[in-house]
C-alpha positions in Angstrom: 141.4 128.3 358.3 139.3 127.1 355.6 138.3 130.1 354.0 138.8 133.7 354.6 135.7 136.2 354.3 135.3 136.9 350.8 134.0 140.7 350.6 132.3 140.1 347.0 130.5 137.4 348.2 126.4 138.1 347.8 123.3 135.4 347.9 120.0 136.5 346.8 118.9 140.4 347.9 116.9 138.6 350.9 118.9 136.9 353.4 117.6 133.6 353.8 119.2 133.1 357.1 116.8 135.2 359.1 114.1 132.6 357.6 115.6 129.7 360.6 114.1 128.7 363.4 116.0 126.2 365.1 115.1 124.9 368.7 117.1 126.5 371.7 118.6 123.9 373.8 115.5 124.6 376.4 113.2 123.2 374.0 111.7 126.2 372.9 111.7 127.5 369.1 114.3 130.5 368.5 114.0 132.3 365.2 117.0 133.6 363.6 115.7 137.0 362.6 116.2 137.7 366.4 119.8 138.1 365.3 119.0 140.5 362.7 121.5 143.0 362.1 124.4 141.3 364.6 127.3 139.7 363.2 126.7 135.8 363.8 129.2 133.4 364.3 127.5 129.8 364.1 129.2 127.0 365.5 128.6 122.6 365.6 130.0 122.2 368.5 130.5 118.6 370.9 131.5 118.4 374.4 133.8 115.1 374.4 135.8 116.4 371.6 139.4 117.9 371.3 138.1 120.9 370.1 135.6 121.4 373.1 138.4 123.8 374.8 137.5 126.0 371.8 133.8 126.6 373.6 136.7 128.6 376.3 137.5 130.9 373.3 134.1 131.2 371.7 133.0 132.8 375.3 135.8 134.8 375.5 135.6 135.9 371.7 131.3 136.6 372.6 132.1 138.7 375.6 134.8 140.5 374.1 132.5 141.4 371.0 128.8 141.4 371.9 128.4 144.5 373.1 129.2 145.8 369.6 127.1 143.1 367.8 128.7 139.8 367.1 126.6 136.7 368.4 127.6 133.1 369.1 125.4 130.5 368.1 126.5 126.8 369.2 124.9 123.6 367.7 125.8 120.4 369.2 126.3 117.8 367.0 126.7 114.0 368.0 127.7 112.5 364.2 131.7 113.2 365.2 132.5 110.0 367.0 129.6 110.5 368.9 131.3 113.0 371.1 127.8 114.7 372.0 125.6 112.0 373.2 124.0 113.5 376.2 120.5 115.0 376.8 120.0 118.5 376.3 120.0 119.4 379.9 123.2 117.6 380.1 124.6 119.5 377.4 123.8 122.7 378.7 125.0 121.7 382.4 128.4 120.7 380.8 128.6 124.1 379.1 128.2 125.9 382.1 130.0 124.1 384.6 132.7 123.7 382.2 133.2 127.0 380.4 130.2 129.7 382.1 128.3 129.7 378.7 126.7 132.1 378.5 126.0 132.9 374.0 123.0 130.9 372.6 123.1 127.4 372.6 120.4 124.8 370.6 119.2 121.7 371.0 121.4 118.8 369.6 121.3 118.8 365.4 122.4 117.1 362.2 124.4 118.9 360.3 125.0 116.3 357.8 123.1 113.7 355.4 119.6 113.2 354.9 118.8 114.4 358.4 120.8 117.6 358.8 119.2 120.4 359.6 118.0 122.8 357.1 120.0 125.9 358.9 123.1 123.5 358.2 122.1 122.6 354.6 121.7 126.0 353.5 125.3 126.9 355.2 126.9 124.2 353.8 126.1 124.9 350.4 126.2 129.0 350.6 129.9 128.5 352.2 131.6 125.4 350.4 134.5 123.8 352.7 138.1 122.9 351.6 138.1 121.0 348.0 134.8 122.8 347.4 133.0 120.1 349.4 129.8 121.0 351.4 130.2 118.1 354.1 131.1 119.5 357.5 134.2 117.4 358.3 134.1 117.8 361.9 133.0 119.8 365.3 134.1 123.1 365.9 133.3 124.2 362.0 132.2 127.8 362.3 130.5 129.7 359.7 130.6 134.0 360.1 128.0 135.7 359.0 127.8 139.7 358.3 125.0 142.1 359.5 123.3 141.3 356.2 122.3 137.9 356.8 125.4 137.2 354.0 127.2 134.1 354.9 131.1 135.6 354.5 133.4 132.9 356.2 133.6 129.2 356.8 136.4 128.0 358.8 137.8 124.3 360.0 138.2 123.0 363.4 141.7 123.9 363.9 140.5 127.8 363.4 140.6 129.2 367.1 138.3 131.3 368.2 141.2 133.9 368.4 142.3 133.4 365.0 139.0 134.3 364.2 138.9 137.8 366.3 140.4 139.6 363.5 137.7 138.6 360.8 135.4 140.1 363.2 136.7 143.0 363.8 136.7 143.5 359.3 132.7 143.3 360.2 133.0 145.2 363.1 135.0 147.9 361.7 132.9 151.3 360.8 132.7 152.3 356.9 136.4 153.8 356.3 137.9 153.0 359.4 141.2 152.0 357.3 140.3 148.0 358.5 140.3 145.4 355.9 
C-alpha cells in the first residue's frame, strides 16, 4: 500500500470534496455531496488492465460495507496504455457483464496533466503518492475518504480491495470500539 490512513490528517474546516460534480457514466451530472456523510472509496479504474480483476473485490468490498456507509466510486481512465478506450456504454456493459457492478461508476476522465479532472487534481495533491509525488502512476489507485469529506488514505495498484477492508472498518468502527 502506498499510504496508510493518517488519523491527524485535516484540510480546511470545509470539505472541499462535496464541492464535485463529476458526470455519471449515463451522461448525467452527479454531485459528490450525494455522498455526504458515507465513507468513499474513489477509484481510476480500466477494464483491459491487470488490475481490472480488482473491480471483483471493489464489488465484493461495496456490498460487504454499504449498508453501513462506505461507497465505491470508479473512474475510468484511458491514459494507462490505453487500457479503457471504449465508449461509455461499453464501459458500463463490460462492468456488468464482467463483474455485476453495481457501486457508482462515471464517465471516462483524466486524472493526470493539463486535462485531469479537477476531482483528481484536488486528490492528488490532498493525498501525495509514494516519493511524495502527486502523479497517479497507474489504474486501480484508490483514494479513502472519511465521513468528513477528509481525504485519509491513498493507496497503489497492488493494494486489493481486501487489503483495504481493514482501513475501512478503522472508519467504520463506532467512537471507542477498541478499533484502530
Amino acid at each position: 500500500m502506498t499510504s496508510a490512513i493518517s488519523p491527524d490528517s485535516t484540510l480546511s474546516a470545509t470539505a472541499r470534496i462535496y464541492t464535485f460534480s463529476p458526470t455519471a457514466i449515463d451522461g448525467t451530472e452527479r454531485s459528490l455531496a450525494e455522498f455526504q456523510g458515507r465513507i468513499m472509496l474513489l477509484v481510476n479504474t480500466a477494464s483491459h488492465c491487470g488490475f481490472t480483476p480488482q473491480y471483483a473485490g471493489l464489488e465484493a468490498l461495496y456490498q460487504q460495507y454499504k449498508d453501513r456507509g462506505l461507497v465505491v466510486l470508479g473512474f475510468p481512465c484511458n491514459q494507462f496504455g490505453a487500457q479503457e478506450p471504449g465508449t461509455a456504454a461499453e464501459i458500463s456493459q463490460f462492468c456488468q457483464l464482467n463483474y455485476g457492478i453495481t457501486f457508482p461508476m462515471f464517465a471516462r476522465i483524466d486524472v493526470n496533466g493539463p486535462g485531469a479532472h479537477p476531482l483528481y487534481r484536488y486528490l492528488t495533491s490532498t493525498k501525495a503518492g509514494l516519493f511524495g509525488t502527486e502523479a497517479i502512476k497507474w489504474n486501480f489507485t484508490k483514494f479513502l475518504v472519511d465521513r468528513e469529506g477528509l481525504v485519509v488514505g491513498r493507496f497503489a495498484p497492488r493494494a486489493t480491495p481486501a487489503e483495504l477492508a481493514i482501513e475501512v472498518e478503522k472508519l467504520l468502527a463506532p467512537i471507542g470500539s477498541g478499533i484502530a
